[in-house]
MARLUM-584624 format. One record per residue (C-alpha): x, y, z. Coordinates in nm, 3 decimals, always signed. Example, Ala and Ser with C-alpha at 12.3 -4.5 7.8 and 13.67 -1.06 7.14 Angstrom:
BEGIN
+---------+---------+---------+
|       u |       v |       w |
+---------+---------+---------+
|  +1.230 |  -0.450 |  +0.780 |
|  +1.367 |  -0.106 |  +0.714 |
+---------+---------+---------+
// end
This chain:
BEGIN
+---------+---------+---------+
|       u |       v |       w |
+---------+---------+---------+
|  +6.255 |  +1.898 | +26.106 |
|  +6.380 |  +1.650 | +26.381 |
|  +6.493 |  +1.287 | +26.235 |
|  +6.467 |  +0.996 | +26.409 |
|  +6.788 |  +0.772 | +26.419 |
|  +6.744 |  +0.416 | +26.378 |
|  +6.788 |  +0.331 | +26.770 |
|  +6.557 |  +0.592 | +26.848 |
|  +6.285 |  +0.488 | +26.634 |
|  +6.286 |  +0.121 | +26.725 |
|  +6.271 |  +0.254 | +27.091 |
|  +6.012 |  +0.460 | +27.008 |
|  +5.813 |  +0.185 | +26.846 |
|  +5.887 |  -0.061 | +27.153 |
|  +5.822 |  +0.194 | +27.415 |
|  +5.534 |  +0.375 | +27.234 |
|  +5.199 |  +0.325 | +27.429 |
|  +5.026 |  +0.521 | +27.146 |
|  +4.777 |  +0.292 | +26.902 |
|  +5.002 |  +0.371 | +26.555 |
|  +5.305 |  +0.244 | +26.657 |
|  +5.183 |  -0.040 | +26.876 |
|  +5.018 |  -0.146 | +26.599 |
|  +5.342 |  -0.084 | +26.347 |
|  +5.567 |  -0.236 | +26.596 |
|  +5.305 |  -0.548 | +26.579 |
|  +5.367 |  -0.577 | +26.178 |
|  +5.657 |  -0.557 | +26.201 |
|  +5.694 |  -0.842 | +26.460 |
|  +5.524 |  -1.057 | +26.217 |
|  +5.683 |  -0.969 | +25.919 |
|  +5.990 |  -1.046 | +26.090 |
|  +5.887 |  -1.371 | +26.212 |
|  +5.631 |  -1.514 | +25.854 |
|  +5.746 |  -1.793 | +25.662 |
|  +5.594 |  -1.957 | +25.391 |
|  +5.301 |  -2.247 | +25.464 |
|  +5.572 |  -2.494 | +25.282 |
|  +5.571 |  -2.901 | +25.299 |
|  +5.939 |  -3.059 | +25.402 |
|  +5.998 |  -3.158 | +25.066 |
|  +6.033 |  -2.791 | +24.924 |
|  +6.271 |  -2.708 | +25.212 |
|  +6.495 |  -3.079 | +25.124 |
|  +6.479 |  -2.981 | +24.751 |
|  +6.582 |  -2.580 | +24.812 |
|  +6.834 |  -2.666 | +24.984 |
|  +7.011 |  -2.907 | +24.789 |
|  +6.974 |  -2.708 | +24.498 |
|  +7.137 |  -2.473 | +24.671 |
|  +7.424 |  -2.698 | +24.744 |
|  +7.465 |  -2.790 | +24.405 |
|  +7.493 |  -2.434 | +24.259 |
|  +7.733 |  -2.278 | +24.536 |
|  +7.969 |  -2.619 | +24.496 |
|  +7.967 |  -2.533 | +24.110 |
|  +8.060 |  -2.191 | +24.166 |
|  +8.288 |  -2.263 | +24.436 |
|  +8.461 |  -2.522 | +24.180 |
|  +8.456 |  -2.213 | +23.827 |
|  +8.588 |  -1.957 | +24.059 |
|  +8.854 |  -2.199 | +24.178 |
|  +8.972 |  -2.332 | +23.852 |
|  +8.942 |  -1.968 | +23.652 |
|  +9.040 |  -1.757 | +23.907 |
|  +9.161 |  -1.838 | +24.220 |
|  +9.383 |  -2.142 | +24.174 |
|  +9.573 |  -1.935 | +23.838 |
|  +9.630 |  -1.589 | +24.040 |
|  +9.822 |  -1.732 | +24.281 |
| +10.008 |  -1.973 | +24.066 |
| +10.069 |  -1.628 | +23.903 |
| +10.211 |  -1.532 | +24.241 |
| +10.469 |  -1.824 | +24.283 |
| +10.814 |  -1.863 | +24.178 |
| +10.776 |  -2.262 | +24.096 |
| +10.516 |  -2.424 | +24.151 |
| +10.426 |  -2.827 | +24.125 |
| +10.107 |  -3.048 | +23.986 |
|  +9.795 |  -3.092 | +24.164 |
|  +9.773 |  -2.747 | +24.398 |
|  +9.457 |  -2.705 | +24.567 |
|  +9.350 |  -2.388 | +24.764 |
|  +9.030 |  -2.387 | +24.959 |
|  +8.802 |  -2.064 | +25.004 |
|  +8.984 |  -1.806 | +24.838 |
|  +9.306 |  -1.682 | +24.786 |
|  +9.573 |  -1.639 | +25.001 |
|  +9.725 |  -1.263 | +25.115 |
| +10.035 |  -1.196 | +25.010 |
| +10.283 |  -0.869 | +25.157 |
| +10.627 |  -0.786 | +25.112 |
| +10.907 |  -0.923 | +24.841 |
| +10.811 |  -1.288 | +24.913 |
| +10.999 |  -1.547 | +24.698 |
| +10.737 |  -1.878 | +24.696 |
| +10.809 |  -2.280 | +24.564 |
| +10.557 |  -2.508 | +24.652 |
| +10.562 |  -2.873 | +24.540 |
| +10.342 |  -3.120 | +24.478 |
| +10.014 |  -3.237 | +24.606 |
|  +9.967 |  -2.948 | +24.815 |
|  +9.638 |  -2.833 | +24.971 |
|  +9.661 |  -2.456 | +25.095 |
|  +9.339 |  -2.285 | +25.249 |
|  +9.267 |  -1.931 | +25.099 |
|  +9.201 |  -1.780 | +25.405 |
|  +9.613 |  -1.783 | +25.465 |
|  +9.881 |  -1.558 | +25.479 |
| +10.240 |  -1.536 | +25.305 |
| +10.441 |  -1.260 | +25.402 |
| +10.779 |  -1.174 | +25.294 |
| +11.042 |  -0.882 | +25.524 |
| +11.068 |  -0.587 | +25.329 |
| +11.425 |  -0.547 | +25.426 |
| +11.570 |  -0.844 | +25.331 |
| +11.689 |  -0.999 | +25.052 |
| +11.512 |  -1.255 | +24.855 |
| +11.309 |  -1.372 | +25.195 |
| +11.218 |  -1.730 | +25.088 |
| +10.957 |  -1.973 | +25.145 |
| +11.024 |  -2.350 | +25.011 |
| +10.695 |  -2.552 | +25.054 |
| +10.790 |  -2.942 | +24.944 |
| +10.542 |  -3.212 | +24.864 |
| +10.208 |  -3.337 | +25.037 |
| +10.130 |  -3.036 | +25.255 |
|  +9.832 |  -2.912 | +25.442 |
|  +9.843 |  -2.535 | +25.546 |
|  +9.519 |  -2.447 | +25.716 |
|  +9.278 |  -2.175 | +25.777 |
|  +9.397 |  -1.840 | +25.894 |
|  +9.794 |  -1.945 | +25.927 |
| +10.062 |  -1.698 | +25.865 |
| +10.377 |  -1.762 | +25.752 |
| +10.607 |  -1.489 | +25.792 |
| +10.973 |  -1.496 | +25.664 |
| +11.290 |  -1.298 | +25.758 |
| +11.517 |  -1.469 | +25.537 |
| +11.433 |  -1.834 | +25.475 |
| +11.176 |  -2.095 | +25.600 |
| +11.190 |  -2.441 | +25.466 |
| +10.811 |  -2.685 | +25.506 |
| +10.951 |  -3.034 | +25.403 |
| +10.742 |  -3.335 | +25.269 |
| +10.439 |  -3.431 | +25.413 |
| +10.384 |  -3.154 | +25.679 |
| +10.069 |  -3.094 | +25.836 |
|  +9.940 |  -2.716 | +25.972 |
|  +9.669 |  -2.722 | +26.135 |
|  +9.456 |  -2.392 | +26.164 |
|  +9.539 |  -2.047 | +26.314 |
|  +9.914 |  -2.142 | +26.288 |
| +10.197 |  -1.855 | +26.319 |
| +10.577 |  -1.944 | +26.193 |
| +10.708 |  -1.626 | +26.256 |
| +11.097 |  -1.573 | +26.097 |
| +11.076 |  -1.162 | +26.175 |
| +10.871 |  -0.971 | +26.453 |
| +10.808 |  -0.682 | +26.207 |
| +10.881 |  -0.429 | +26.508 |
| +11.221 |  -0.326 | +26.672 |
| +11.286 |  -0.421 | +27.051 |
| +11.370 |  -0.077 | +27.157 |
| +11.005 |  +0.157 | +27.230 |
| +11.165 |  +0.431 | +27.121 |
| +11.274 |  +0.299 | +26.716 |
| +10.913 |  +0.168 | +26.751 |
| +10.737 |  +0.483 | +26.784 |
| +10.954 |  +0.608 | +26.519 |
| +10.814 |  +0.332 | +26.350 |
| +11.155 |  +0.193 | +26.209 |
| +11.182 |  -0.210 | +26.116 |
| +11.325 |  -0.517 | +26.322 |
| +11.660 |  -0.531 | +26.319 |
| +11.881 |  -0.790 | +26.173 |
| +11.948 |  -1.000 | +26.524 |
| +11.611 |  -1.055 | +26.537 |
| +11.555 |  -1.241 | +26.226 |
| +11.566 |  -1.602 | +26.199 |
| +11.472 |  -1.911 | +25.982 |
| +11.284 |  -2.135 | +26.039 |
| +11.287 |  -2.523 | +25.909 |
| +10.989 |  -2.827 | +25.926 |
| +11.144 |  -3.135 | +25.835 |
| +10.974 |  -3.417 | +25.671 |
| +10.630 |  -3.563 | +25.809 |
| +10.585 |  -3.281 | +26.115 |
| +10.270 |  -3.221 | +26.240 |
| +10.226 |  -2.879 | +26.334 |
|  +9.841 |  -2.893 | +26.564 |
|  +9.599 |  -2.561 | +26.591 |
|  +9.747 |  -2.202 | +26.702 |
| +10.125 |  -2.304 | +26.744 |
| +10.333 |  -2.035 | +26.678 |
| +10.707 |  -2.103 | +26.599 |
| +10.921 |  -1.846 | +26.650 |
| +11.293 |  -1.800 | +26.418 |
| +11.584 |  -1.981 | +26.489 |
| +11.385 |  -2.320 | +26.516 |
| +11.426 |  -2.616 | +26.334 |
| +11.155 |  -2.903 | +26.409 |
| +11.321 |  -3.287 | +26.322 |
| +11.172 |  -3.527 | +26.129 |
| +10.834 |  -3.671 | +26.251 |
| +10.778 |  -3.434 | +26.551 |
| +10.438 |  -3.325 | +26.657 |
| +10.365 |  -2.982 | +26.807 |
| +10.064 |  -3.032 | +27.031 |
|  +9.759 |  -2.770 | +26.988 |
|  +9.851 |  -2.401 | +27.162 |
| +10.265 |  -2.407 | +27.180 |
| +10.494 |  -2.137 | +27.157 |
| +10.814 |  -2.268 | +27.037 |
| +11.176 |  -2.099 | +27.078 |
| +11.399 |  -2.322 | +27.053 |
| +11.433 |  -2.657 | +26.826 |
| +11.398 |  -3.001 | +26.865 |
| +11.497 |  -3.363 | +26.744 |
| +11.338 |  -3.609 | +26.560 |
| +10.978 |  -3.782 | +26.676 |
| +10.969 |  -3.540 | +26.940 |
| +10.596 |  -3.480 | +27.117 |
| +10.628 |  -3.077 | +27.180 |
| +10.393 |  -2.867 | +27.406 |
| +10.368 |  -2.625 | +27.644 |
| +10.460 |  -2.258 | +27.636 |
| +10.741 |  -2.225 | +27.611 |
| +10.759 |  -2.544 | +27.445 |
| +10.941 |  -2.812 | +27.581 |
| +10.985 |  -3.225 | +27.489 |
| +10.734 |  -3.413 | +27.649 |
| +10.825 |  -3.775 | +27.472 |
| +10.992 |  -3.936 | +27.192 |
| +10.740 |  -4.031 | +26.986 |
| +10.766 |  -4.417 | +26.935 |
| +10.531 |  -4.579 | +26.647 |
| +10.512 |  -4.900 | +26.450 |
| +10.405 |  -4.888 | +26.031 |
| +10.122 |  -4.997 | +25.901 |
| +10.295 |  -5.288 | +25.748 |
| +10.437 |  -5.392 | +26.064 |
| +10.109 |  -5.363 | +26.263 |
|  +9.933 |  -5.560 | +26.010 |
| +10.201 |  -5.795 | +25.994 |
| +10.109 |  -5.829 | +26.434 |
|  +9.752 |  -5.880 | +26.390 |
|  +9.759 |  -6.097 | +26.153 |
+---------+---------+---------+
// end
């Protein structure tokens, strides 16, 4: 017996001038399309409810699961951690700190160089690593206090891949030269999809602006963009103290 496949039997039910399938393809059109006679006021209520009961989940999963697995991953870890979404991805022989106050989306990854020894990732105090960022480490990379990525970030302290074609279709590792660390000092701002390649330190109170590629580091208060990257401006800015202190 022939059987339909599921494209061939909605085409058949679309194209069909016969008065079976004209007629099926007519249920099924409303079917498709019914909804329930409702007032607003069962549509405001559903959906709260609805927020209420995936927030509490969101919050049991998070403090039962989540939240102690990867503590379970860590090396040292400090008070007040708070992952959103999930749990972060973790690869290779990855040595992890992270500090205080820090706020680490789930949907991250941490990845360690399988050929190195003791690859390590300090995180200090106060950071924000968004959605989909990878942090990859060769040897070392160093976040200090207060450091801000934004989303789709890459720090990338090994290329996982050799330069020459020919150890790469042999599917051999990087090689040592082409490892490097990577430091954020305090209070950098690191915008969406930067990538920072090894061999890059980023001074105090720089700001990577939204799409860089950086190779090479920078001082401190630096505005960085482009690709490469390059130093648009020191950044020059007053406290809040002081501005008050102005207006006042």
């Amino acid at each position: 017996m022939y059987l339909f496949s599921f494209t061939q039997c909605k085409k058949w039910l679309k194209n069909s001038q016969h008065s079976f399938p004209m007629a099926l393809y007519r249920l099924i059109s409303f079917m498709r399309c019914f909804e329930l006679p409702l007032p607003q006021w069962w549509y405001s209520t559903l959906y709260s409810l609805h927020q209420v009961f995936t927030t509490l989940w969101r919050y049991i999963i998070h403090f039962f699961y989540y939240l102690p697995a990867f503590k379970g991953r860590l090396h040292c870890y400090g008070k007040y951690t708070k992952l959103d979404n999930g749990l972060p991805f973790f690869s290779g022989p990855l040595i992890m700190t992270i500090g205080d106050n820090c706020r680490i989306s789930g949907k991250t990854t941490f990845s360690g160089r399988t050929d190195s020894i003791n690859p390590t990732l300090n995180i200090g105090n106060n950071v924000d690593i968004g959605w989909q960022t990878t942090i990859a480490v060769g040897n070392k990379i160093i976040i200090g206090d207060n450091v801000r990525i934004a989303s789709q970030g890459f720090l990338c302290g090994y290329p996982g891949h050799p330069i020459d074609p020919h150890l790469r279709a042999q599917g051999l590792a990087d090689l040592p030269q082409q490892i490097g660390n990577i430091i954020l000092e305090n209070d950098v701002w690191v915008c969406t999809r930067v990538s920072i390649m090894g061999n890059v330190t980023i001074g105090i109170g720089s700001i990577i602006a939204t799409g860089s590629v950086v190779t090479k580091s920078f001082p401190p208060y630096t505005l960085i963009a482009g690709n490469p990257a390059k130093a648009i401006k020191t950044i020059a800015f007053r406290t809040l103290s002081s501005h008050n202190k102005d207006t006042s």
